[in-house]
N, CA, C and O atoms as a GROMACS GRO file, in nm:
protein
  536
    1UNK      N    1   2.148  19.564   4.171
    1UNK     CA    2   2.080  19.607   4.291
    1UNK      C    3   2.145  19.735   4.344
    1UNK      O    4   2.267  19.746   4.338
    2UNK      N    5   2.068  19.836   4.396
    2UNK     CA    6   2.130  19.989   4.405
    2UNK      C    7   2.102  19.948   4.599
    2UNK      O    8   2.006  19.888   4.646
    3UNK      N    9   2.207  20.000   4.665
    3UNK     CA   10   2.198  19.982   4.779
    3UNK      C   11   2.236  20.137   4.863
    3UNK      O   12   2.321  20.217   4.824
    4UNK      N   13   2.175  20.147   4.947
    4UNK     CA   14   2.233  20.285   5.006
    4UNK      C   15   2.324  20.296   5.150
    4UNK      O   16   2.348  20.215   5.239
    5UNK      N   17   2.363  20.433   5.126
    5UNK     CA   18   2.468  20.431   5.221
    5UNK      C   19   2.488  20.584   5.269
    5UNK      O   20   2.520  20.677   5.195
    6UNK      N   21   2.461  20.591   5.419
    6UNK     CA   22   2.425  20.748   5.505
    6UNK      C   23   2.492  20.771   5.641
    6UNK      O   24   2.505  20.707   5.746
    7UNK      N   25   2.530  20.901   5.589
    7UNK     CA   26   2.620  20.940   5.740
    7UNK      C   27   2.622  21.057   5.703
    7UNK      O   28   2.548  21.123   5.630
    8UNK      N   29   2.781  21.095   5.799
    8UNK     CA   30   2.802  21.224   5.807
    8UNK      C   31   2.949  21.219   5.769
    8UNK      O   32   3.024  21.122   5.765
    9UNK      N   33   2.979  21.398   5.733
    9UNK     CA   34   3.103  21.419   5.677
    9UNK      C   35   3.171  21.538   5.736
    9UNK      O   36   3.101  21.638   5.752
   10UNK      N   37   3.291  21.541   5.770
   10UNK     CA   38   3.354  21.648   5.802
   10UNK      C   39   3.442  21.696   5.664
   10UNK      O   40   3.487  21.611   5.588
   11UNK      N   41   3.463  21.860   5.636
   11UNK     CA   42   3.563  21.876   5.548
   11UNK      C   43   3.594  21.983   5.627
   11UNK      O   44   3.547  22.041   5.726
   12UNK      N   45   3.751  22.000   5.501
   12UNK     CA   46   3.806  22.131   5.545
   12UNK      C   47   3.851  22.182   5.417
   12UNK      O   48   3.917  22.115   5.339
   13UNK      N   49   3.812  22.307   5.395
   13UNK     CA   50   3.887  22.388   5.253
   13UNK      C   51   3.993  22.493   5.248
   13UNK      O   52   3.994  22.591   5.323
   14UNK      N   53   4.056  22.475   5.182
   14UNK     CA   54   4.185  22.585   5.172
   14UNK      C   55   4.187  22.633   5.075
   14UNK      O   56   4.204  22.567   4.973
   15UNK      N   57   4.167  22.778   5.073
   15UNK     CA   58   4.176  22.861   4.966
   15UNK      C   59   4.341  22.815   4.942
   15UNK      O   60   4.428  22.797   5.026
   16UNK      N   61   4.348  22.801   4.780
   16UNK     CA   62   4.482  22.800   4.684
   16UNK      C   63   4.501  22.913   4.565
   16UNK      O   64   4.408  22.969   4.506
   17UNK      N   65   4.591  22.927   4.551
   17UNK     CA   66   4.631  23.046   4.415
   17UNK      C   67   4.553  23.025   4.314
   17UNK      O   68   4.538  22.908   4.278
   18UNK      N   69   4.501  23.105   4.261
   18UNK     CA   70   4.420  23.074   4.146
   18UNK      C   71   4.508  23.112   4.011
   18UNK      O   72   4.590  23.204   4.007
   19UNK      N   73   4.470  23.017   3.891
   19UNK     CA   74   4.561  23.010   3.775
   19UNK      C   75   4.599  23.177   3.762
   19UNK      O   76   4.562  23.279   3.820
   20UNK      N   77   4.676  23.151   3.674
   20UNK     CA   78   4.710  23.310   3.609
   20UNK      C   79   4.576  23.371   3.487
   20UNK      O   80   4.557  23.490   3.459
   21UNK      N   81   4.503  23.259   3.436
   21UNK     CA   82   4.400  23.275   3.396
   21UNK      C   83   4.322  23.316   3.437
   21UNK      O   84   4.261  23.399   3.369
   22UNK      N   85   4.278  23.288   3.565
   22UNK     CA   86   4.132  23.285   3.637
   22UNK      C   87   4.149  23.416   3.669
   22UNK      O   88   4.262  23.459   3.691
   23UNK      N   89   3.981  23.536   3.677
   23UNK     CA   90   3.980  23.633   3.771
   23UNK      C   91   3.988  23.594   3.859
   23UNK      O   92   3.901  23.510   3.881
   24UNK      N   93   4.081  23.617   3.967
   24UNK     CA   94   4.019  23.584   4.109
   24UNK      C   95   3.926  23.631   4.202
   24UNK      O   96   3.884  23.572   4.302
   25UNK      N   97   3.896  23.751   4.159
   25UNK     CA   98   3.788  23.774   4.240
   25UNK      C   99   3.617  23.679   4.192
   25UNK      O  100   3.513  23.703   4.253
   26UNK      N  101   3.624  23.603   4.107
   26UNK     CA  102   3.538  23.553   4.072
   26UNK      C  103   3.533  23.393   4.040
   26UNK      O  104   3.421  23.343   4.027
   27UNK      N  105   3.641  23.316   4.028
   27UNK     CA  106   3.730  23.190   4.047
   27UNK      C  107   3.748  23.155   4.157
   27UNK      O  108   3.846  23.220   4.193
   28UNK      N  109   3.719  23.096   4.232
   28UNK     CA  110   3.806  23.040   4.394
   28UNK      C  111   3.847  22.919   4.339
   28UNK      O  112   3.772  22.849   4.269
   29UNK      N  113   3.979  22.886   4.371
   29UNK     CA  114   4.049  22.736   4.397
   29UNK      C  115   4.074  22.738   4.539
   29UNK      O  116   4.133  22.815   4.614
   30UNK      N  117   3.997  22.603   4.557
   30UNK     CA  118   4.053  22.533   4.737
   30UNK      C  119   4.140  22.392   4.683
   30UNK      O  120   4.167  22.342   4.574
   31UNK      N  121   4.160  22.368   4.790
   31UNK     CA  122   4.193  22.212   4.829
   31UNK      C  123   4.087  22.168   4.978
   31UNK      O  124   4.047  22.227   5.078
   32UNK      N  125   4.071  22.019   4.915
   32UNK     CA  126   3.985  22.004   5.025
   32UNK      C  127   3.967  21.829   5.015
   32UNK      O  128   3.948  21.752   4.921
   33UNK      N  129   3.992  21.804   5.229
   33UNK     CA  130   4.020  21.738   5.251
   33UNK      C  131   3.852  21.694   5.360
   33UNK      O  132   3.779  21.778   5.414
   34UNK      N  133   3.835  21.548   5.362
   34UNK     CA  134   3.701  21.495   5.426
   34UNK      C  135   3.716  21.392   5.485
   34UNK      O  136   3.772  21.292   5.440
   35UNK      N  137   3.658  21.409   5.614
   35UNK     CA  138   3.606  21.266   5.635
   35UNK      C  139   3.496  21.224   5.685
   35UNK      O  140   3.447  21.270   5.788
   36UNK      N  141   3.434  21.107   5.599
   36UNK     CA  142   3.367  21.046   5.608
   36UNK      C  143   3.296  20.930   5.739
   36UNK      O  144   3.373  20.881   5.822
   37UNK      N  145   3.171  20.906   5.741
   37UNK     CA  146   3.148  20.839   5.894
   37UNK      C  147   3.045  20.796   5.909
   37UNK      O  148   2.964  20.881   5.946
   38UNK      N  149   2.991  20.662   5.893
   38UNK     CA  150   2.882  20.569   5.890
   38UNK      C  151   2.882  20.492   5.846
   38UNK      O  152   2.959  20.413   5.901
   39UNK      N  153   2.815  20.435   5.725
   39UNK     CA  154   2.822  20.327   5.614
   39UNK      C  155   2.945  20.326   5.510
   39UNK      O  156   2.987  20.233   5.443
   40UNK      N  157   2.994  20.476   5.520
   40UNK     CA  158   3.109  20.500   5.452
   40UNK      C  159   3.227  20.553   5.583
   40UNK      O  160   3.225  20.653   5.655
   41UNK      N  161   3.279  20.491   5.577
   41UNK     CA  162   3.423  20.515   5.624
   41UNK      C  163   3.523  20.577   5.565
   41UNK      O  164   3.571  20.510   5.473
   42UNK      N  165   3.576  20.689   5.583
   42UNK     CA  166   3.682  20.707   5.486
   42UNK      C  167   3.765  20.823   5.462
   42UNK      O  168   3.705  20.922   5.505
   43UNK      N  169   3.871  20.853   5.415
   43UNK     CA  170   3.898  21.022   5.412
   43UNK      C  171   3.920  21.043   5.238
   43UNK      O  172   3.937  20.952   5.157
   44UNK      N  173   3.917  21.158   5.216
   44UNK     CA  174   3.930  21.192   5.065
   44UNK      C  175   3.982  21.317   5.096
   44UNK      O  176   3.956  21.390   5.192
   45UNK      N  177   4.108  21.344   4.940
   45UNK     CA  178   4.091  21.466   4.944
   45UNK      C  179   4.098  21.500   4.790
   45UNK      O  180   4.094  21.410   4.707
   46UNK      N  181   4.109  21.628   4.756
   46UNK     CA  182   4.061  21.672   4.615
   46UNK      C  183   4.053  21.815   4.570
   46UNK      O  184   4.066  21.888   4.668
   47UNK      N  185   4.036  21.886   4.457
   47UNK     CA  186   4.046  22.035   4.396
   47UNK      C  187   3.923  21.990   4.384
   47UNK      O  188   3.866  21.883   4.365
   48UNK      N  189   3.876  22.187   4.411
   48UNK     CA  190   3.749  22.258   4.308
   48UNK      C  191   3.794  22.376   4.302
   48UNK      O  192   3.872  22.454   4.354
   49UNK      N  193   3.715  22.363   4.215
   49UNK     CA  194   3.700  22.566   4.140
   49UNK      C  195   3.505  22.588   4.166
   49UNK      O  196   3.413  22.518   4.123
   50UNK      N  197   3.502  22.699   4.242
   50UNK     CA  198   3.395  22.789   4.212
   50UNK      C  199   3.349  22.931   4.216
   50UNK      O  200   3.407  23.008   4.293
   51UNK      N  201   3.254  22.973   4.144
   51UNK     CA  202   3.246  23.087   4.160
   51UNK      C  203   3.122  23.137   4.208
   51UNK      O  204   3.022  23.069   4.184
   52UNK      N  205   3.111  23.238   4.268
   52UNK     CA  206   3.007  23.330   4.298
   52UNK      C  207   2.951  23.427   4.229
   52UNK      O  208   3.028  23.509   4.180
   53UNK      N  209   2.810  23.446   4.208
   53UNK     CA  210   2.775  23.559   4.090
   53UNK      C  211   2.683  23.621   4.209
   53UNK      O  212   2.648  23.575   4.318
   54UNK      N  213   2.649  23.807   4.113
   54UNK     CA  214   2.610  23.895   4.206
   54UNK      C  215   2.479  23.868   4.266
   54UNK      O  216   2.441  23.951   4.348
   55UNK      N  217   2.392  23.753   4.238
   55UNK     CA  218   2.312  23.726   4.283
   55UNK      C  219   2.283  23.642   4.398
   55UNK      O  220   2.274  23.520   4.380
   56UNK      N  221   2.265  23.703   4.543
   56UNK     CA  222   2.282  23.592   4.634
   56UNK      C  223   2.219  23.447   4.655
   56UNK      O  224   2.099  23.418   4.652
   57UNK      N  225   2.307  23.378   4.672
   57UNK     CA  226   2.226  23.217   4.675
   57UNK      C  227   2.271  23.149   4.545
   57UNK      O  228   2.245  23.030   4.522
   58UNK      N  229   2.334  23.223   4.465
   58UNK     CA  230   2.344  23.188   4.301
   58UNK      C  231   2.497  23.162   4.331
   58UNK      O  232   2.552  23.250   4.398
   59UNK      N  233   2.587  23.036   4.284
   59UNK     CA  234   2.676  22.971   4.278
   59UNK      C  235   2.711  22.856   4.211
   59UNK      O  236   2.624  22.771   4.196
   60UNK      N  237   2.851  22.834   4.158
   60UNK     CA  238   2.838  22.665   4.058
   60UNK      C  239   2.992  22.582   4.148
   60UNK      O  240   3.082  22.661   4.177
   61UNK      N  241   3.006  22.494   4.170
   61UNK     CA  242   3.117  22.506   4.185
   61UNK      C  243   3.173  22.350   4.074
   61UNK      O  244   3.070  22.329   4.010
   62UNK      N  245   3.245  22.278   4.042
   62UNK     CA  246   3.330  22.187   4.002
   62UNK      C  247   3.431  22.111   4.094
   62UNK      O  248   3.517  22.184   4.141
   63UNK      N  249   3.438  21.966   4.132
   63UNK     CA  250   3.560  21.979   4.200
   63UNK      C  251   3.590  21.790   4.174
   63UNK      O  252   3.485  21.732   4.148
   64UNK      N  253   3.709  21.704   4.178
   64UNK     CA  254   3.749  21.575   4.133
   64UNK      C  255   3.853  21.559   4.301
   64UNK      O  256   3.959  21.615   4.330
   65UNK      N  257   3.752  21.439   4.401
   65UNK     CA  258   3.834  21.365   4.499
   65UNK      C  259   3.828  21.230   4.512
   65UNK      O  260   3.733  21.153   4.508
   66UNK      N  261   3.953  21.210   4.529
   66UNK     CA  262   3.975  21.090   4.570
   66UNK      C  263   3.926  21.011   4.696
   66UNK      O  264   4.015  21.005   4.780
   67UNK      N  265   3.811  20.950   4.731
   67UNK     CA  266   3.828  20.878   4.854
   67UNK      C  267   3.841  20.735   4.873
   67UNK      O  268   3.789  20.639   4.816
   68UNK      N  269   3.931  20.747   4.972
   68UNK     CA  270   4.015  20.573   5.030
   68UNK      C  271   3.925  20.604   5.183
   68UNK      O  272   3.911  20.708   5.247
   69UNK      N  273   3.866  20.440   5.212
   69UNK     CA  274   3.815  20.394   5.308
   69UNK      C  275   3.742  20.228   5.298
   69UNK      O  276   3.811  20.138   5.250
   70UNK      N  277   3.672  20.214   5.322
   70UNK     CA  278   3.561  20.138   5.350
   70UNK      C  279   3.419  20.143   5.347
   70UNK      O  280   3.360  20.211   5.431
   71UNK      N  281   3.357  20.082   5.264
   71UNK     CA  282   3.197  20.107   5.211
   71UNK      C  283   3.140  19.936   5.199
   71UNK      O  284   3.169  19.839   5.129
   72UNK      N  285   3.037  19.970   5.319
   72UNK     CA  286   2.962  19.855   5.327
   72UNK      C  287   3.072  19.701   5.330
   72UNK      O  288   3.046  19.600   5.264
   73UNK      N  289   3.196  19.716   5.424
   73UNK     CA  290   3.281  19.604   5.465
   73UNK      C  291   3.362  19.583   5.346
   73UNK      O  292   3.439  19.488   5.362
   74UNK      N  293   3.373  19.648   5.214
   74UNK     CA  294   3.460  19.675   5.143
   74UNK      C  295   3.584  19.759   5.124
   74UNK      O  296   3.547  19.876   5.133
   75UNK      N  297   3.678  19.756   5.108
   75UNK     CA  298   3.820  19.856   5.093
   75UNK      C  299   3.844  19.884   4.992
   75UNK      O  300   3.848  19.804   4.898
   76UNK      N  301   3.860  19.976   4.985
   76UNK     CA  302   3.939  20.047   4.785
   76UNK      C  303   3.888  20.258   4.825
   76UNK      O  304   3.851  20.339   4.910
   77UNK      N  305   3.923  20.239   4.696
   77UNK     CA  306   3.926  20.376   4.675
   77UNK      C  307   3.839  20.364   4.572
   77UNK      O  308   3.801  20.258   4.524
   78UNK      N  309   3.794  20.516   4.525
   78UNK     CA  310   3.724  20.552   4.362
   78UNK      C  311   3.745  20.708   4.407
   78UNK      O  312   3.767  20.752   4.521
   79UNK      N  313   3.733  20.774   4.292
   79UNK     CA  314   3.672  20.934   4.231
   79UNK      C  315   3.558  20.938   4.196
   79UNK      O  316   3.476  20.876   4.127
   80UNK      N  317   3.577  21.093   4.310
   80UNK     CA  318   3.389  21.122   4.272
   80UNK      C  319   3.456  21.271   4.234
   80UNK      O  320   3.548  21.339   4.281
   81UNK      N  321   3.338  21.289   4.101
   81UNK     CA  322   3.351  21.391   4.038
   81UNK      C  323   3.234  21.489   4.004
   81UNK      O  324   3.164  21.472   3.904
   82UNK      N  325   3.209  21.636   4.127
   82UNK     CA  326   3.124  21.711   4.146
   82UNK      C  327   3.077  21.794   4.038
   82UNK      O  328   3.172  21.832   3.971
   83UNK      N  329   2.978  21.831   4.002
   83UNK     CA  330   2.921  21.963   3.871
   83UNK      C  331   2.760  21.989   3.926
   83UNK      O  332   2.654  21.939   3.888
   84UNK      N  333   2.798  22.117   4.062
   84UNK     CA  334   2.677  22.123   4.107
   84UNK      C  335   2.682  22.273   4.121
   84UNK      O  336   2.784  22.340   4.132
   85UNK      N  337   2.516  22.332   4.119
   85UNK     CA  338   2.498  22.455   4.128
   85UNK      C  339   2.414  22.535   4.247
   85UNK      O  340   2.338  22.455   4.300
   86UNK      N  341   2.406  22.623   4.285
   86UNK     CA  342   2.303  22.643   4.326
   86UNK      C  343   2.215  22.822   4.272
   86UNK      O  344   2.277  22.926   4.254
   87UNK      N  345   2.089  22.808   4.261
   87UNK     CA  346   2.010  22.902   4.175
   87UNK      C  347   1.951  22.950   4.295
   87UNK      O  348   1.887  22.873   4.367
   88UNK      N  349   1.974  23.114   4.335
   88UNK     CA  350   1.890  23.175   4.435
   88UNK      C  351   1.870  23.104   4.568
   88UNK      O  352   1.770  23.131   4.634
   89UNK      N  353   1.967  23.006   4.618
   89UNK     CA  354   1.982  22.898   4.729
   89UNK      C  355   1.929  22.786   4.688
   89UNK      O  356   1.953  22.697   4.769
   90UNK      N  357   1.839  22.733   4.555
   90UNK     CA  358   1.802  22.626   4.564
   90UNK      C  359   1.900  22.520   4.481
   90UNK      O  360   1.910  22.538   4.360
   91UNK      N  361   1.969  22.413   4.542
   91UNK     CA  362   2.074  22.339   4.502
   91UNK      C  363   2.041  22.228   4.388
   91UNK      O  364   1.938  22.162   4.398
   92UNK      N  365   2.139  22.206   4.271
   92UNK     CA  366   2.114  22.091   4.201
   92UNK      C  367   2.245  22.050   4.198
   92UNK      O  368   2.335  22.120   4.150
   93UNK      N  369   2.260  21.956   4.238
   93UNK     CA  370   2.384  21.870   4.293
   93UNK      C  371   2.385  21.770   4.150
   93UNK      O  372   2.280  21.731   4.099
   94UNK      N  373   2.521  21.736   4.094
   94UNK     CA  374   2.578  21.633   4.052
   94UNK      C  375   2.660  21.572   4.080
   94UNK      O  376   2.758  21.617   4.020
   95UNK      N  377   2.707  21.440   4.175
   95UNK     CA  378   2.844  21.420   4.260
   95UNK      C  379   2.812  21.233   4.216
   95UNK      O  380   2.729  21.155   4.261
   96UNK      N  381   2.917  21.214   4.113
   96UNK     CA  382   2.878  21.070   4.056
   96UNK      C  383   3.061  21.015   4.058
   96UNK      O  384   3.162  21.085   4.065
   97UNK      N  385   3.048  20.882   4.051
   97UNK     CA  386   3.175  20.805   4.102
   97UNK      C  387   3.225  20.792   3.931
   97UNK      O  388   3.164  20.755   3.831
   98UNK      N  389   3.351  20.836   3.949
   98UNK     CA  390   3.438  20.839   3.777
   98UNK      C  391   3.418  20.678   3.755
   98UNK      O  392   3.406  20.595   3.846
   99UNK      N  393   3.417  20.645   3.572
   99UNK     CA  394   3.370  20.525   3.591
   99UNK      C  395   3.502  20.433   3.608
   99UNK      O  396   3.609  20.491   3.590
  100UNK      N  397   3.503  20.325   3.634
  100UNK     CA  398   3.600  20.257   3.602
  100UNK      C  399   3.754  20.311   3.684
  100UNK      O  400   3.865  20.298   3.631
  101UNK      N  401   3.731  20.372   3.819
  101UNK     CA  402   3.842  20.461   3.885
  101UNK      C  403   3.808  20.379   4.056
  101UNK      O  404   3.870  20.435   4.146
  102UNK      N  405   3.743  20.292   4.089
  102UNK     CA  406   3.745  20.222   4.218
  102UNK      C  407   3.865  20.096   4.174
  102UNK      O  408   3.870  20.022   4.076
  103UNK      N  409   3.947  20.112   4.285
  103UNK     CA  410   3.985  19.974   4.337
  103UNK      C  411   3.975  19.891   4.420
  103UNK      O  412   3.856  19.882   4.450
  104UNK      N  413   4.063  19.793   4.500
  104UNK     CA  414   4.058  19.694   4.584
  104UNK      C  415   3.936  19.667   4.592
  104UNK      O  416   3.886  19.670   4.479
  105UNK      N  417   3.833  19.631   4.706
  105UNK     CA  418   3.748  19.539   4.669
  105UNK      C  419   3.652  19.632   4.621
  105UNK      O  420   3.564  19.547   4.606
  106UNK      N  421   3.598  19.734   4.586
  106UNK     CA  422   3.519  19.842   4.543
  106UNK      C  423   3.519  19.833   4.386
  106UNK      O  424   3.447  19.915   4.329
  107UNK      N  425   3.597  19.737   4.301
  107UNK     CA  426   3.629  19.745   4.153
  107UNK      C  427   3.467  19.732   4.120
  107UNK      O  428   3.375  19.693   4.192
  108UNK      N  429   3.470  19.772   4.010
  108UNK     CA  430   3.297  19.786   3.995
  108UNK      C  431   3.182  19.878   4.038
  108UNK      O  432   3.068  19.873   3.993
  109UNK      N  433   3.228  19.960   4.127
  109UNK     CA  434   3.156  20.038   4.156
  109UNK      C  435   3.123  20.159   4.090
  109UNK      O  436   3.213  20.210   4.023
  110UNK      N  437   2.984  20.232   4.097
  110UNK     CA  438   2.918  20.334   4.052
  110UNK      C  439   2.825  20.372   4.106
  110UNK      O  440   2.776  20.275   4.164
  111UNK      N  441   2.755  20.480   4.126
  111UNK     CA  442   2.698  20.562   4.214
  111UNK      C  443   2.655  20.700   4.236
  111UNK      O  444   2.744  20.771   4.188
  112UNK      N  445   2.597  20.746   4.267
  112UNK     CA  446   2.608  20.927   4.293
  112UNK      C  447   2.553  20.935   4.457
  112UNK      O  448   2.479  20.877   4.536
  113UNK      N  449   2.648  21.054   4.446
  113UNK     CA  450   2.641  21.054   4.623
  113UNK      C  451   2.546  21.240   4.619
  113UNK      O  452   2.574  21.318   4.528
  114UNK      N  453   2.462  21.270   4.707
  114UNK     CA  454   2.414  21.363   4.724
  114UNK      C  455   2.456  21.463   4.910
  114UNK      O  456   2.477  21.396   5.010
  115UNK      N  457   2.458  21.557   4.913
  115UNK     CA  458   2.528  21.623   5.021
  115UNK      C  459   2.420  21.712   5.042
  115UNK      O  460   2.352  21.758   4.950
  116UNK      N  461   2.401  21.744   5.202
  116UNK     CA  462   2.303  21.822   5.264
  116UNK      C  463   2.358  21.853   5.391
  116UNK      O  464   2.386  21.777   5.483
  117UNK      N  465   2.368  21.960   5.383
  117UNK     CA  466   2.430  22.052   5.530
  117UNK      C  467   2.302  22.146   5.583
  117UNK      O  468   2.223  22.211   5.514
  118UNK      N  469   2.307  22.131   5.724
  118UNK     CA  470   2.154  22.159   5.768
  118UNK      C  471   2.211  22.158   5.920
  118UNK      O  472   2.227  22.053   5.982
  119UNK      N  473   2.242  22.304   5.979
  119UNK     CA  474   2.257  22.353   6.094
  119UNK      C  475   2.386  22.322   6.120
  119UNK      O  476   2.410  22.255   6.220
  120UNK      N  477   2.493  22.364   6.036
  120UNK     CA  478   2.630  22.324   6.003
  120UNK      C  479   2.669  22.190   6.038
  120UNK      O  480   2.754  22.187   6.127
  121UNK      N  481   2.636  22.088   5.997
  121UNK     CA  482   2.647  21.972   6.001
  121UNK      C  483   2.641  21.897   5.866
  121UNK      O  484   2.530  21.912   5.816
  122UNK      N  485   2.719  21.826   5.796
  122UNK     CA  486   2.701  21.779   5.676
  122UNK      C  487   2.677  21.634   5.667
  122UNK      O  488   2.750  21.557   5.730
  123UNK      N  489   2.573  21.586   5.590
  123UNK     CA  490   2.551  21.482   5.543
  123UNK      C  491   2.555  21.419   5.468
  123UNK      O  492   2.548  21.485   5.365
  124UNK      N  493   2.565  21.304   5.445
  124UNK     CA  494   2.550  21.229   5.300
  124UNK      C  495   2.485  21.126   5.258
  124UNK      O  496   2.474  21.045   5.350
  125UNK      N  497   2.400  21.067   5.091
  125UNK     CA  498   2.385  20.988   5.065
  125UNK      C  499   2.381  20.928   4.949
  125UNK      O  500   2.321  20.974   4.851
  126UNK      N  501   2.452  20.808   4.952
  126UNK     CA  502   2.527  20.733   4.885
  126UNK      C  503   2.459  20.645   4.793
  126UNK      O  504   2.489  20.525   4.803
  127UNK      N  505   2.391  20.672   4.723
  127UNK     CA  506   2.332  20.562   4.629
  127UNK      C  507   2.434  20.469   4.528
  127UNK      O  508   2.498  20.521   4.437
  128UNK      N  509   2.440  20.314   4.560
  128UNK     CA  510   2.564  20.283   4.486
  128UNK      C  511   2.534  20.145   4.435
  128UNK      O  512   2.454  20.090   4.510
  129UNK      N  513   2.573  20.066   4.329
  129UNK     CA  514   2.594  19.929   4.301
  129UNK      C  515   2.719  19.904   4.251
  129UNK      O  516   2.809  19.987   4.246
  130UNK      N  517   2.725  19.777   4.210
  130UNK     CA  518   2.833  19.717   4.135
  130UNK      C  519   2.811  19.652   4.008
  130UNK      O  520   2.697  19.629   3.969
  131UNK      N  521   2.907  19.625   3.945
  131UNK     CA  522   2.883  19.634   3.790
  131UNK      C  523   2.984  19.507   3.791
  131UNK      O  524   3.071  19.488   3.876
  132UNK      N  525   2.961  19.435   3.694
  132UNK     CA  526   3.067  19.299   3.682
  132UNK      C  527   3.156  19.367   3.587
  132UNK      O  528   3.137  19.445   3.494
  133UNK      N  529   3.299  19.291   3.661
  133UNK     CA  530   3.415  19.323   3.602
  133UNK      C  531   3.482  19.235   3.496
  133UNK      O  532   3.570  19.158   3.534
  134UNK      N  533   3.450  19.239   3.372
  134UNK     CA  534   3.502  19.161   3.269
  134UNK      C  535   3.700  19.148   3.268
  134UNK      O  536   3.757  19.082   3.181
   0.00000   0.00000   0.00000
């Protein structure tokens, strides 16, 4: 059974050094820290890398966080792991829970969470079930 789960999110990003690899003018590394507030309770924090191309609205970014809280009267943690783009402003989001990376009572869980910011305010929603734990 897939059950859902909607609120809102605060983050904060910090630009970090980018590898000795990366251009930087075209690479950004942050760190970035959230919290969560509704059906999900919770704070996370986590790396991405993204970049910007000369086309405005055109962007990809990558990024792997950890969040610890509470979901639907449950406790644990999991990783969610982002691979989303956006083409000329229009967004295709990938933000899915690593498998087999929830604990405490959350073991089993899987999901993809989708994000929408709309008059600087961010949102979220949580599409999620559980999976039996052999």
């Amino acid at each position: 059974m897939i059950s859902k789960a909607t609120g809102t999110f605060s983050v904060k990003l910090e630009l970090q050094p980018a590898s000795p690899q990366a251009d930087a003018a075209v690479i950004g590394r942050r760190s970035l820290e959230k919290s969560f507030h509704g059906d999900l309770e919770a704070a996370s924090s986590g790396e991405m890398l993204s970049v910007m191309t000369a086309v405005d609205g055109s962007m990809a970014y990558v990024a792997l966080e950890k969040v610890s809280g509470t979901l639907a009267g449950k406790q644990g943690s999991f990783l969610l792991q982002h691979a989303s783009q956006m083409v000329r402003g229009q967004p295709f989001q990938s933000i899915r829970v690593v498998p087999d990376s929830a604990t405490g009572d959350l073991l089993g869980l899987d999901g993809e969470m989708r994000i929408d910011v709309r008059d600087g305010e961010h949102f979220y929603v949580f599409e999620y079930s559980f999976s039996e734990q052999s």
